[in-house]
C-alpha positions, 0 to 999 in steps of 0.5 A: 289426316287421322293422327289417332291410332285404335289398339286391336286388343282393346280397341282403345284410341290414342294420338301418334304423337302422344304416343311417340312423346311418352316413348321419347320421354322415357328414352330420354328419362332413362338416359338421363338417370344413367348419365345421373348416376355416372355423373354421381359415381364420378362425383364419389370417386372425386370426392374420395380422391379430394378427401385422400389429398385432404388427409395428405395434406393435413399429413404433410402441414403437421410434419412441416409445423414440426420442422417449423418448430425444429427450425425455430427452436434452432435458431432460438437457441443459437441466439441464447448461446449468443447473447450467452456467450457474449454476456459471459466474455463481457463478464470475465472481461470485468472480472480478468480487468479487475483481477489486473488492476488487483495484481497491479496494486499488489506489485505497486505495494510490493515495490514500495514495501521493497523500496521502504526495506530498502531505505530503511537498510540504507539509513541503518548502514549509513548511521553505522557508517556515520559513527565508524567514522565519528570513531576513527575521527575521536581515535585520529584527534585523540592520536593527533593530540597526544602527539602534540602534547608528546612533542610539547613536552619534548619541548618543555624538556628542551626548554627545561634543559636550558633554563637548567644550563643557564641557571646553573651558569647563573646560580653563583652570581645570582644565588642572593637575588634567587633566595630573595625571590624564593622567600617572596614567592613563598610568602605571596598570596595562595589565592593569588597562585589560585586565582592565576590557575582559575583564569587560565583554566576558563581562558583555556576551555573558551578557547577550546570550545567556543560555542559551548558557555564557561561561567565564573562563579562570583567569589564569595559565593558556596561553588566551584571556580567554574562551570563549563555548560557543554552545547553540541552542533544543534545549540542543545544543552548536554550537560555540565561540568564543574571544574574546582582549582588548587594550587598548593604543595600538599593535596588534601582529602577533603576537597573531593569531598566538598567538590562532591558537595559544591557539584550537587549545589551546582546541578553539574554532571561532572566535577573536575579537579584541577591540582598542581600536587597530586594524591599519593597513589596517582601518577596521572588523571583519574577517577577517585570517589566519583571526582575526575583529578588531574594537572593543568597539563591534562585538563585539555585531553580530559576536558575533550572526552568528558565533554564527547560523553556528555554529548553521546550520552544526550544524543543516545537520551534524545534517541530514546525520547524521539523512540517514546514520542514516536510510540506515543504518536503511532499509539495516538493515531491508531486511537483517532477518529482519523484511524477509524474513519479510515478502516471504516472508509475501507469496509464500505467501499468493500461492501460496495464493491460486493453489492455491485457485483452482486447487484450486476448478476441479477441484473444479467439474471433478470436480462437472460430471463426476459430475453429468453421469454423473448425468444419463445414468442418470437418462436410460436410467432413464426411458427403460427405464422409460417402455418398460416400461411403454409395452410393457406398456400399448399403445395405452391409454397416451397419451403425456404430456410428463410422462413424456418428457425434453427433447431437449437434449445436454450440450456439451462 
């Protein structure tokens, strides 16, 4: 079989078959480019859509950072307003408890100062009480005694009337016997009349005043008869009183003198004379040229204020050396090392206290700081984080509120 085949115009030869496969190849070729070609356009258009999906998805990762931050920042700031506000109560707390404890103190003092005002007025009416009563006391004594001396001579006039009547009874039969006596007596010994009287002026004065001391003075001796060294109820010594006994018919000036005299040698607060004959001018007790005069009658009325002053007196001088002695002290104490110690004890613990406080504001300064610097790394932590992984994932990753921080700004 001749598979060759002649072209009629210019009678060149050539085989079927090649002829065929050249055809067939160039169908095919032909195909294959326009299926290239297709295949290219496709590829394009997929290429611009895969590049437009890029662009949106880059559009959307940069709002979901931004809502990321948003959220972030948020939550942030909720937990600064936290730890904020928590800070701040614990804070107050501090201050409202140590304003309590400030407020407690002061009523506390208060109280005291109103209970010290309170004692102190108490005591003041209690003293003043003390002495009404001391003074109604001597007025009720002073009353009472004059009523038993009043009733004592009602007595002795009594008595008197009667030795009168038996007198006069006897005057007759006895007138001899009675001159006889009336001669002797005048001739007795007026030291002996003297002597009798001083006796029973220190016999009346121990018995009156027991506690107090009554001395002699030893005859012979420059003084007075004796001297009384009144005592009060705390056994203290209030002063003296001399007492200077005379028992004659006419009263003579210068025994003031020579009391006055015998009180300075003595070293006695008050000199007492003792008379049965009274100056002129003097119906009763009292005060001449400084010297009390009185009878033997008067001496246990006189004898009880005299020594009630001396008394009063002192306890009015021991007031006043109590008063310097307390002036004395308090001046002491605010002198002392104690005092100064105690102030500066005070300043320090003021100095503490201040430190303290300041001292825990910086510290809450320093915390905040480091919390707060805390919070932003958390912050770009998460939201590095939550990009990642929302670049890597796409559109299958939902947004969660889980994954996203409040969108909240620390204050300054």
């Amino acid at each position: 079989m001749n598979d060759k085949i002649t072209c009629p115009n210019c009678g060149h030869s050539f085989d079927v078959e090649q002829a065929l496969s050249g055809k067939l190849e160039a169908h095919f070729r032909a195909e294959y480019e326009r299926k290239i070609a297709e295949q290219a356009e496709k590829f394009n258009l997929e290429k611009k859509k895969i590049e437009q999906e890029r662009n949106r998805l880059n559009e959307q990762k940069e709002k979901q950072e931004e809502l990321v931050k948003a959220e972030l920042a948020r939550a942030i700031e909720q937990e600064r307003r936290k730890i904020e506000k928590s800070a701040l109560e614990s804070y107050e707390e501090k201050i409202r408890s140590l304003q309590e404890e400030n407020e407690k103190r002061k009523s506390e003092n208060k109280a005291l100062r109103e209970k010290e005002v309170a004692l102190l007025k108490q005591e003041a009416a209690l003293k003043e009480k003390q002495e009404e009563l001391n003074l109604e006391a001597e007025k009720l004594l002073l009353k009472k005694q004059k009523e038993i001396e009043e009733k004592a001579r009602a007595r002795e006039r009594e008595s008197f009337e009667l030795e009168k009547i038996r007198l006069l009874k006897q005057i007759e039969d006895n007138k001899k016997l009675a001159e006889e006596m009336k001669r002797k007596a005048e001739q007795g010994s007026m030291q002996l009349q003297g002597e009798v009287q001083e006796l029973a002026i220190e016999e009346l004065l121990g018995r009156l005043y027991p506690f107090d001391r009554i001395e002699e003075v030893p005859k012979g001796v420059r003084g007075a008869d004796c001297i009384q060294t009144v005592i009060n109820n705390m056994q203290q010594e209030c002063g003296s009183i001399v007492y200077e006994s005379k028992r004659t018919k006419n009263f003579a000036k210068d025994w003031i003198d020579k009391l006055k005299q015998d009180q300075v040698s003595c070293r006695a607060d008050i000199a007492v004379l003792v008379t049965e004959t009274m100056p002129s001018d003097m119906e009763r007790f009292g005060e001449r040229d400084g010297i009390w005069i009185c009878g033997f009658h008067e001496v246990k009325s006189l004898s009880f204020v005299l020594r009630e002053m001396l008394v009063k007196t002192h306890s009015v001088r021991l007031s006043q050396e109590n008063k310097g002695d307390k002036m004395e002290l308090l001046y002491n104490y605010l002198t002392s090392p104690e005092f100064v110690q105690n102030i500066k004890r005070i300043v320090e613990n003021y100095d503490a206290m201040i430190d303290q406080l300041n001292s825990e504001k910086k510290a809450m300064h320093k915390i905040w700081a480091t919390r707060e610097k805390q919070i932003w790394i958390v912050q770009e932590n998460i939201s590095a984080l939550f990009g990642s992984i929302k670049g890597i994932a796409g559109k299958e990753l939902e947004t969660s509120n889980v994954l996203e921080l409040p969108d909240k700004k620390i204050e300054d």
